[in-house]
PDB file as gemmi writes it, atoms N, CA and C in Angstrom:
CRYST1    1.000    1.000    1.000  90.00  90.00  90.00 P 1                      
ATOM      1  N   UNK A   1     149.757  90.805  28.223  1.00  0.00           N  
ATOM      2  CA  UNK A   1     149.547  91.463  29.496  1.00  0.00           C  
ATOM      3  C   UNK A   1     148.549  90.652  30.317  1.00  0.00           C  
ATOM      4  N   UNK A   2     149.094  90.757  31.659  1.00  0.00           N  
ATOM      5  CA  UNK A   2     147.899  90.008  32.571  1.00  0.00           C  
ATOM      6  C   UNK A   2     146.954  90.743  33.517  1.00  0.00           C  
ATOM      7  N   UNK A   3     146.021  89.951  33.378  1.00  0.00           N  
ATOM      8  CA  UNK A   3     144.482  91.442  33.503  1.00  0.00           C  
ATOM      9  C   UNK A   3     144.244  90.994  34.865  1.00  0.00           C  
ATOM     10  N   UNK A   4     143.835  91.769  35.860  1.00  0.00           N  
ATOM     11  CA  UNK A   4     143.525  91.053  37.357  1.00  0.00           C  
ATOM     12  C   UNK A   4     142.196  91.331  37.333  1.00  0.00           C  
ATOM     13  N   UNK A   5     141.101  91.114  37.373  1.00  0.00           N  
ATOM     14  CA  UNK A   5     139.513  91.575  36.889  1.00  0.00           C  
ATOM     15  C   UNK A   5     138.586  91.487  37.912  1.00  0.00           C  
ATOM     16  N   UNK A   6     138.418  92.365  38.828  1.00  0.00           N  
ATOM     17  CA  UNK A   6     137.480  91.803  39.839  1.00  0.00           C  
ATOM     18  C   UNK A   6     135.777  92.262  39.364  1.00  0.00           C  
ATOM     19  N   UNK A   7     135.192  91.735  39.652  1.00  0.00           N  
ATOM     20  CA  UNK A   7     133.418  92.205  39.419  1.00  0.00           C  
ATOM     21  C   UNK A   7     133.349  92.770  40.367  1.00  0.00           C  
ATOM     22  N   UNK A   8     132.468  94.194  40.017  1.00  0.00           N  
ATOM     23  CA  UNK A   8     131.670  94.602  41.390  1.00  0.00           C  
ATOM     24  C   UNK A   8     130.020  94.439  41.502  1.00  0.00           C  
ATOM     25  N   UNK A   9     129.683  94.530  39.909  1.00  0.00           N  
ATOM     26  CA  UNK A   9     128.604  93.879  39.562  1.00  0.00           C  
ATOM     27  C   UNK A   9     128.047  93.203  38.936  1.00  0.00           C  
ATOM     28  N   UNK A  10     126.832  92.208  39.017  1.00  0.00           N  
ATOM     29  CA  UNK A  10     126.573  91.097  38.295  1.00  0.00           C  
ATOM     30  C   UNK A  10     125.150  91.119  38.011  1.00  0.00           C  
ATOM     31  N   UNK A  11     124.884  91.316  36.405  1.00  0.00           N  
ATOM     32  CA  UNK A  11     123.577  91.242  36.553  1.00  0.00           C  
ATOM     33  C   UNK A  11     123.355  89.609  36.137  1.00  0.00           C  
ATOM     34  N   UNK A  12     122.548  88.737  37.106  1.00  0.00           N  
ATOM     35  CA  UNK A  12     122.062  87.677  35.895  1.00  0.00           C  
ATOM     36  C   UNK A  12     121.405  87.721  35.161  1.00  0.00           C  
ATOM     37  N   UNK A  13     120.180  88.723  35.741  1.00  0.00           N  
ATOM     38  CA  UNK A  13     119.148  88.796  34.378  1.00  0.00           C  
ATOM     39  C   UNK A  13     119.591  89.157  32.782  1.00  0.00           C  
ATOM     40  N   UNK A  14     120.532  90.176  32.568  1.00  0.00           N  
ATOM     41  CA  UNK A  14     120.926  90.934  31.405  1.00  0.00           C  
ATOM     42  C   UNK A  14     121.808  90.195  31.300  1.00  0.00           C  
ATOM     43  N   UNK A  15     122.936  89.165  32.008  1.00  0.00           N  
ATOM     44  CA  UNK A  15     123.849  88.701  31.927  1.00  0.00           C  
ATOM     45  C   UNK A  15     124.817  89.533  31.339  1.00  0.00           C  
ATOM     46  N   UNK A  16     125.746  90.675  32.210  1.00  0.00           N  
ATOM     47  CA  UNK A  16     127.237  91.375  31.815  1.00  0.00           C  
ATOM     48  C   UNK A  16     127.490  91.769  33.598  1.00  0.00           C  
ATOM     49  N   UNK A  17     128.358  91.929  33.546  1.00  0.00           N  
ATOM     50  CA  UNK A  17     128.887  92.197  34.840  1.00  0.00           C  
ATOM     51  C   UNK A  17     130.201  93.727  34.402  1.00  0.00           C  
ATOM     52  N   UNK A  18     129.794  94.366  35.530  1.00  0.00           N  
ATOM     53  CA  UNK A  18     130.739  95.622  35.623  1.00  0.00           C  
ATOM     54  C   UNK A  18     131.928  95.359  36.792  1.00  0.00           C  
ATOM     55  N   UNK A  19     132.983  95.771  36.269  1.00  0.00           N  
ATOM     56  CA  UNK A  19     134.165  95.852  37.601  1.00  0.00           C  
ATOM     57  C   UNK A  19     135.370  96.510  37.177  1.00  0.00           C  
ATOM     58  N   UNK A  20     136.360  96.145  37.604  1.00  0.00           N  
ATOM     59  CA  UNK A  20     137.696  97.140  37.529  1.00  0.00           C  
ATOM     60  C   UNK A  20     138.690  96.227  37.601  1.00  0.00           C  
ATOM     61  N   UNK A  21     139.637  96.993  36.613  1.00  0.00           N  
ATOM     62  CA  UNK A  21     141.287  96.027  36.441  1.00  0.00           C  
ATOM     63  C   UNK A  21     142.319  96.818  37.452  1.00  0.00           C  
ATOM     64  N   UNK A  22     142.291  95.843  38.217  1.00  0.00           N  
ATOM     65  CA  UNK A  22     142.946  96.363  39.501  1.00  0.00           C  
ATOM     66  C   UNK A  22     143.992  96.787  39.332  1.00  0.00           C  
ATOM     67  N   UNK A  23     144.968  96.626  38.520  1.00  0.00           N  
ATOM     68  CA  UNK A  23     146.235  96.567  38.132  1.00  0.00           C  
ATOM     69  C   UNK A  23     145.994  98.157  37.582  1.00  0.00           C  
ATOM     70  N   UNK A  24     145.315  98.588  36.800  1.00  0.00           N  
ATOM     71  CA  UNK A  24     145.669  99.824  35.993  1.00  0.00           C  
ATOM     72  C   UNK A  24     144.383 100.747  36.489  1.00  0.00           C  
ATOM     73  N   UNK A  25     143.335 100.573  37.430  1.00  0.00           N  
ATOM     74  CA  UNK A  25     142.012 101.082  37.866  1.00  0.00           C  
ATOM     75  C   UNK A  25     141.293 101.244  37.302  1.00  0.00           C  
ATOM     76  N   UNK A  26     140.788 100.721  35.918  1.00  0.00           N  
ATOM     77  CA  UNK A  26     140.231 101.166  35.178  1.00  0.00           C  
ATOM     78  C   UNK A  26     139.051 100.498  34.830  1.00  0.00           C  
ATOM     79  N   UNK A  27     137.701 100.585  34.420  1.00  0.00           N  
ATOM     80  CA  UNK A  27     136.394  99.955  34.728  1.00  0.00           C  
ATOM     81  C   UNK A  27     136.107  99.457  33.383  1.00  0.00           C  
ATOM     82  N   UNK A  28     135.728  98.457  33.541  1.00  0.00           N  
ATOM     83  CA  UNK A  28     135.336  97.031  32.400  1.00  0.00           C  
ATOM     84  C   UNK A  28     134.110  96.687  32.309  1.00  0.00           C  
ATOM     85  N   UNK A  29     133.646  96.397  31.571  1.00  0.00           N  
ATOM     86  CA  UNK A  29     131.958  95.647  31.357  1.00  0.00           C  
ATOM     87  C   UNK A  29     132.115  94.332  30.859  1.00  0.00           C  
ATOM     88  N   UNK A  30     131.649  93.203  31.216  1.00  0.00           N  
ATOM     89  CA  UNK A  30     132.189  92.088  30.199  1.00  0.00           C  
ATOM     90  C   UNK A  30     130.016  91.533  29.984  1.00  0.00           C  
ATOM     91  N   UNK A  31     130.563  90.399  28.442  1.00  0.00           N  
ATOM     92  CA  UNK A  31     129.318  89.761  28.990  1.00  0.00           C  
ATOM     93  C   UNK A  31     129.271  88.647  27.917  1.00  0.00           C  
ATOM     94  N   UNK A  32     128.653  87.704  28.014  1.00  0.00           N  
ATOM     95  CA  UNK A  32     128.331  86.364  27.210  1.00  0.00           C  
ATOM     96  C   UNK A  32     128.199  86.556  25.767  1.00  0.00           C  
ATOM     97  N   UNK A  33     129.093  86.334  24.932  1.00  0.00           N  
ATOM     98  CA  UNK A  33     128.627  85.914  23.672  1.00  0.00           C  
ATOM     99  C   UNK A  33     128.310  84.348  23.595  1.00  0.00           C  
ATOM    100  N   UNK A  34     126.793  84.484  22.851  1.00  0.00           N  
ATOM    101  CA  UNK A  34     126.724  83.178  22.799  1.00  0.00           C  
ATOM    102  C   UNK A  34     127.060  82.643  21.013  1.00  0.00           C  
ATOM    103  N   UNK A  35     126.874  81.143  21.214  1.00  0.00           N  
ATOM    104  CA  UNK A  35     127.619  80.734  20.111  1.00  0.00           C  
ATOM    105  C   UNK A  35     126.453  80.036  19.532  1.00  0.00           C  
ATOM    106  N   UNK A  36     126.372  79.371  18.173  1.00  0.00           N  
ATOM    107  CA  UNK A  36     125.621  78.280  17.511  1.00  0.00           C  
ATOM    108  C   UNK A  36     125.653  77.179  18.659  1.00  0.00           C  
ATOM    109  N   UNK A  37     126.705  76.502  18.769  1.00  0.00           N  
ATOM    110  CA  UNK A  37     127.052  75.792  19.832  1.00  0.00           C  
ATOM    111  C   UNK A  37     126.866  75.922  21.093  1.00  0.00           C  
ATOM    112  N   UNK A  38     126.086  75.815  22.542  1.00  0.00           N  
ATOM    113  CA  UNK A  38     125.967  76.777  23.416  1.00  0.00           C  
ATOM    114  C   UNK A  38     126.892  75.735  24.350  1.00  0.00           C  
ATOM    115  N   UNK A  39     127.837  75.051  23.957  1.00  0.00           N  
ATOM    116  CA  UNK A  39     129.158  74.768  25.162  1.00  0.00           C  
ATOM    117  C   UNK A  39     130.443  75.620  24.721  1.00  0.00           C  
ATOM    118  N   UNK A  40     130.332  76.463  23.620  1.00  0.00           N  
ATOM    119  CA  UNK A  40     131.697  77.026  23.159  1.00  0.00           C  
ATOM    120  C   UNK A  40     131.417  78.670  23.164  1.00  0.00           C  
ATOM    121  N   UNK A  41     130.124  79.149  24.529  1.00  0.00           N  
ATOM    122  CA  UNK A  41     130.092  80.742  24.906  1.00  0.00           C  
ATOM    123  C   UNK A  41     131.476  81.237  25.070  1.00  0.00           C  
ATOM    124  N   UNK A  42     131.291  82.469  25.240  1.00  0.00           N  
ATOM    125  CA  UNK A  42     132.422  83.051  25.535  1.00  0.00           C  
ATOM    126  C   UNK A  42     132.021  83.942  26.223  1.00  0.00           C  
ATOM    127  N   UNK A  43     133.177  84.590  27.032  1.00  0.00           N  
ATOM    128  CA  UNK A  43     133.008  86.263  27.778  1.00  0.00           C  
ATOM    129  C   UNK A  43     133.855  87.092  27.277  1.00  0.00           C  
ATOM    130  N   UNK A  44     133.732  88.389  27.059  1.00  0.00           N  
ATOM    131  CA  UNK A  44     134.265  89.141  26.156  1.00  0.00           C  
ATOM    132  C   UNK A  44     134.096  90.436  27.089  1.00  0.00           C  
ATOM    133  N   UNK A  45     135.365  91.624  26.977  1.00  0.00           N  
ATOM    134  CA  UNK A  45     135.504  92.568  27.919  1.00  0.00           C  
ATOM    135  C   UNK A  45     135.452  93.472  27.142  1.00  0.00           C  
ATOM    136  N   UNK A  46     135.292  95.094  27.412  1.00  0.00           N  
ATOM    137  CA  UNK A  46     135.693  96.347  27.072  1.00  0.00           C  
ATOM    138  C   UNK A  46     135.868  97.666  27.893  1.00  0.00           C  
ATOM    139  N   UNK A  47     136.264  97.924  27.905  1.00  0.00           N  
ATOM    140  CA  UNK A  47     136.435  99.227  28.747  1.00  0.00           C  
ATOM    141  C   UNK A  47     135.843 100.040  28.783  1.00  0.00           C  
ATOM    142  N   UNK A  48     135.545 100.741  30.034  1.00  0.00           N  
ATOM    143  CA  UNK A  48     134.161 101.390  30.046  1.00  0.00           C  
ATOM    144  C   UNK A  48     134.409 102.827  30.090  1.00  0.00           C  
ATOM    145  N   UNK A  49     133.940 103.313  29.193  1.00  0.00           N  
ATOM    146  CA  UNK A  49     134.031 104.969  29.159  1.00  0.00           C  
ATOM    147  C   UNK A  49     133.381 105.929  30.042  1.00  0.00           C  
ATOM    148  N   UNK A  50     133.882 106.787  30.560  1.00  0.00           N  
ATOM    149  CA  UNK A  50     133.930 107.766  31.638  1.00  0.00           C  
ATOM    150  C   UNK A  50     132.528 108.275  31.613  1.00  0.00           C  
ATOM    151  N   UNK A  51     131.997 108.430  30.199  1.00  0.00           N  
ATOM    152  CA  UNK A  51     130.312 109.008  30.314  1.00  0.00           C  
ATOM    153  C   UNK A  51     129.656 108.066  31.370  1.00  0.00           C  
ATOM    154  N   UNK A  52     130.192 106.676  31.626  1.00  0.00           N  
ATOM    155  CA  UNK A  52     128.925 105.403  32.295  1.00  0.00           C  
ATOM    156  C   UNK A  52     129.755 105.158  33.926  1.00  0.00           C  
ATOM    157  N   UNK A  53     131.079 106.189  33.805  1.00  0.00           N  
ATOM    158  CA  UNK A  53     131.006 105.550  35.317  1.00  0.00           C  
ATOM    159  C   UNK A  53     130.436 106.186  36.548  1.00  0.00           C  
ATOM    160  N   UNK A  54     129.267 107.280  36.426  1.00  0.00           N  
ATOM    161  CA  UNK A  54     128.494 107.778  37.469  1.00  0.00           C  
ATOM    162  C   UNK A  54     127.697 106.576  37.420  1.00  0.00           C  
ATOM    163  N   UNK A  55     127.418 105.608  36.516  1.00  0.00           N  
ATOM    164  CA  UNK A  55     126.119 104.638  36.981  1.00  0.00           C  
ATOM    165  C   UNK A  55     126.798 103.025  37.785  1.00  0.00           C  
ATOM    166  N   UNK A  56     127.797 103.315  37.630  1.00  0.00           N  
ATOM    167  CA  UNK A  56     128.420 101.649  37.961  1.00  0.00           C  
ATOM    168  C   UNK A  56     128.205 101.666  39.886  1.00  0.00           C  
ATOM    169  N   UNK A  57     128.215 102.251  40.289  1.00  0.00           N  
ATOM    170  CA  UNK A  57     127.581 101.841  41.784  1.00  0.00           C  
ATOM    171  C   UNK A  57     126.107 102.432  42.110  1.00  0.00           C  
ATOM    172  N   UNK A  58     125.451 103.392  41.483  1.00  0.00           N  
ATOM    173  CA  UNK A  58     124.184 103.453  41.545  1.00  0.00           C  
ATOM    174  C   UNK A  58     123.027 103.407  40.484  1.00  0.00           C  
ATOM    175  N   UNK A  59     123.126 103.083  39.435  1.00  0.00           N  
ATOM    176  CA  UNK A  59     122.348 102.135  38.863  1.00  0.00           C  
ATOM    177  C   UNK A  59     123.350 101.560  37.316  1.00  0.00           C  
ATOM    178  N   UNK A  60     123.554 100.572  37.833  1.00  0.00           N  
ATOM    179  CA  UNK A  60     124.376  99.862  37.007  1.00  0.00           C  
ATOM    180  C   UNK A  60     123.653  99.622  35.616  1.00  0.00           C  
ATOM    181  N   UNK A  61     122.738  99.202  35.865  1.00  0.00           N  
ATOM    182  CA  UNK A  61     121.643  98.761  34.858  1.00  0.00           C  
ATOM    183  C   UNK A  61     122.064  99.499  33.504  1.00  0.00           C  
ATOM    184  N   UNK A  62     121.982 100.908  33.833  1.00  0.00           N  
ATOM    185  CA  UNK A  62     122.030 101.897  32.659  1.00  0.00           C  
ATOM    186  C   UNK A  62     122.933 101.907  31.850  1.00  0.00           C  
ATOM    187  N   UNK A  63     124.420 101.382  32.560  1.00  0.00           N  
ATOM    188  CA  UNK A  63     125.259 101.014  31.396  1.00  0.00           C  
ATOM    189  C   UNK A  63     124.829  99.631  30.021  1.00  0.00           C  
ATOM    190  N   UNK A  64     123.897  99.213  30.544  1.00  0.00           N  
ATOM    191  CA  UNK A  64     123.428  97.901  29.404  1.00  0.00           C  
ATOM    192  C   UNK A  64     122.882  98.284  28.475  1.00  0.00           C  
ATOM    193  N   UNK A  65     122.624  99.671  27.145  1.00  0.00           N  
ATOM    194  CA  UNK A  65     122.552 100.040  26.144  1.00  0.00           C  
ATOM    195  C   UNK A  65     124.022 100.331  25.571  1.00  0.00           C  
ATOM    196  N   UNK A  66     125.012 100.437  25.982  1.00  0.00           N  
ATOM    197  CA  UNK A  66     126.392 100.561  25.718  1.00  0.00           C  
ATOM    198  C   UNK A  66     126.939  98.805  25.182  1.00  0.00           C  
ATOM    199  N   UNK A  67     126.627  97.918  26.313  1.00  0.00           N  
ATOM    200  CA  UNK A  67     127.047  96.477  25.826  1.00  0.00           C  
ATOM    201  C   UNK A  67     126.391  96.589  25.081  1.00  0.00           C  
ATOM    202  N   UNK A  68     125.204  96.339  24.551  1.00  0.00           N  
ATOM    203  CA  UNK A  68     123.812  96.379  23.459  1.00  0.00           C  
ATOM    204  C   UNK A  68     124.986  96.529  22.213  1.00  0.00           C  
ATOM    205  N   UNK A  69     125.509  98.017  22.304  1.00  0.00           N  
ATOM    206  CA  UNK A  69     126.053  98.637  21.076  1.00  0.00           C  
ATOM    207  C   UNK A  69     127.277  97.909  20.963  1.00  0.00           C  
ATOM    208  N   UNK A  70     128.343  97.272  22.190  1.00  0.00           N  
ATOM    209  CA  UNK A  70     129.306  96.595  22.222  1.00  0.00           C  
ATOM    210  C   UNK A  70     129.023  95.016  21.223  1.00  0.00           C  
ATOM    211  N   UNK A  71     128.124  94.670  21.677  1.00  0.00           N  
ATOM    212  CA  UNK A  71     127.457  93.343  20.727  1.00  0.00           C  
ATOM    213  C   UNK A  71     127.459  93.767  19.127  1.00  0.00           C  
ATOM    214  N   UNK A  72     126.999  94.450  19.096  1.00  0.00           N  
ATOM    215  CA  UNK A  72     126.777  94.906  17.457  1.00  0.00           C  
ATOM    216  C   UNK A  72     127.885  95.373  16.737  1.00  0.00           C  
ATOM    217  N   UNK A  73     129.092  95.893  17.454  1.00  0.00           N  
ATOM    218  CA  UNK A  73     129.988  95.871  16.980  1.00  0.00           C  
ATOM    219  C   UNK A  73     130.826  97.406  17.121  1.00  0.00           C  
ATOM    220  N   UNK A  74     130.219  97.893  17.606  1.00  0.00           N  
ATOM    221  CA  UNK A  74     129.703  99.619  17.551  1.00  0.00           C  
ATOM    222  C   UNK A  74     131.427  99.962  18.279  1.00  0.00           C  
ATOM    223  N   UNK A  75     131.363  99.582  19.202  1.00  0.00           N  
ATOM    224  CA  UNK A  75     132.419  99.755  19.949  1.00  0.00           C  
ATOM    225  C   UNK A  75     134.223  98.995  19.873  1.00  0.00           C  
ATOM    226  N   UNK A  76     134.598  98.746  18.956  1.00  0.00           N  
ATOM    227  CA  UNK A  76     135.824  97.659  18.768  1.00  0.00           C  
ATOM    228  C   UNK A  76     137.278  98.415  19.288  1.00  0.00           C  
ATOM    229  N   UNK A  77     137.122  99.674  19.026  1.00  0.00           N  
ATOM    230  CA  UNK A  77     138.418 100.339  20.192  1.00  0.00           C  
ATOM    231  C   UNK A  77     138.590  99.791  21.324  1.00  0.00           C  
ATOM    232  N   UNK A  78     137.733  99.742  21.996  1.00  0.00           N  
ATOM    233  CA  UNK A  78     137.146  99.876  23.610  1.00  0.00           C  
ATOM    234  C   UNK A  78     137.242  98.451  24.333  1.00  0.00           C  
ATOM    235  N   UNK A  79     137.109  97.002  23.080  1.00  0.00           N  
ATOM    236  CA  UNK A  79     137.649  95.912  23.432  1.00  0.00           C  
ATOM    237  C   UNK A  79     138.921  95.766  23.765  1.00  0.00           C  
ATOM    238  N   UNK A  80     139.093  94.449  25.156  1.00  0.00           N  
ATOM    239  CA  UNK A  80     140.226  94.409  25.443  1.00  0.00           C  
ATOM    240  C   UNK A  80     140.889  93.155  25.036  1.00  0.00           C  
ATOM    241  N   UNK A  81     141.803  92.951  24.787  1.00  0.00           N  
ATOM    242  CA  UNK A  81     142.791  92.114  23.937  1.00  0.00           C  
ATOM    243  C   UNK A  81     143.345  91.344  25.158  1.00  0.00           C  
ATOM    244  N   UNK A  82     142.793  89.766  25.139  1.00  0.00           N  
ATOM    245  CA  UNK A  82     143.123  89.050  26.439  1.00  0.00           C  
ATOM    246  C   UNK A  82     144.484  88.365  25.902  1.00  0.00           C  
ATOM    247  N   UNK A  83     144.736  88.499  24.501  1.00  0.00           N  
ATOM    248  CA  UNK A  83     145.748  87.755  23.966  1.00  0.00           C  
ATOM    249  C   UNK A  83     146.896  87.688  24.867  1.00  0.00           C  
TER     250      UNK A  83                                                      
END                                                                             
């Protein structure tokens, strides 16, 4: 499947960005995994659950304990499959 992904937000400091798959409306968080190697990062997406989308246009920030838990592994449903 092909994902159309626009950002609406970007943090650099925390480095993840929030936005929406235009195609199906539905709101995404992505953000940097880094590697041993730091030319072979990656960006990695998941879908953002309905509890966090009152914060995605007024304080975005607050969704960044959710990636936190996305990093650790917490969340693997919720990843999206760019395959």
């Amino acid at each position: 499947m092909k994902f159309n992904f626009r950002d609406i937000y970007v943090s650099k400091e925390l480095k993840f960005s929030v936005g929406i798959e235009e195609g199906m409306k539905q709101y995404y968080v992505s953000f940097l995994v880094p590697t041993h190697n730091r030319q072979s990062d990656y960006e990695i997406y998941y879908w953002l659950p309905a509890s966090y989308l009152e914060y995605i246009y007024s304080e975005p920030e607050k969704i960044y304990p959710f990636i936190l838990e996305c990093d650790k592994g917490l969340h693997k449903e919720m990843e999206i499959d760019l395959t």
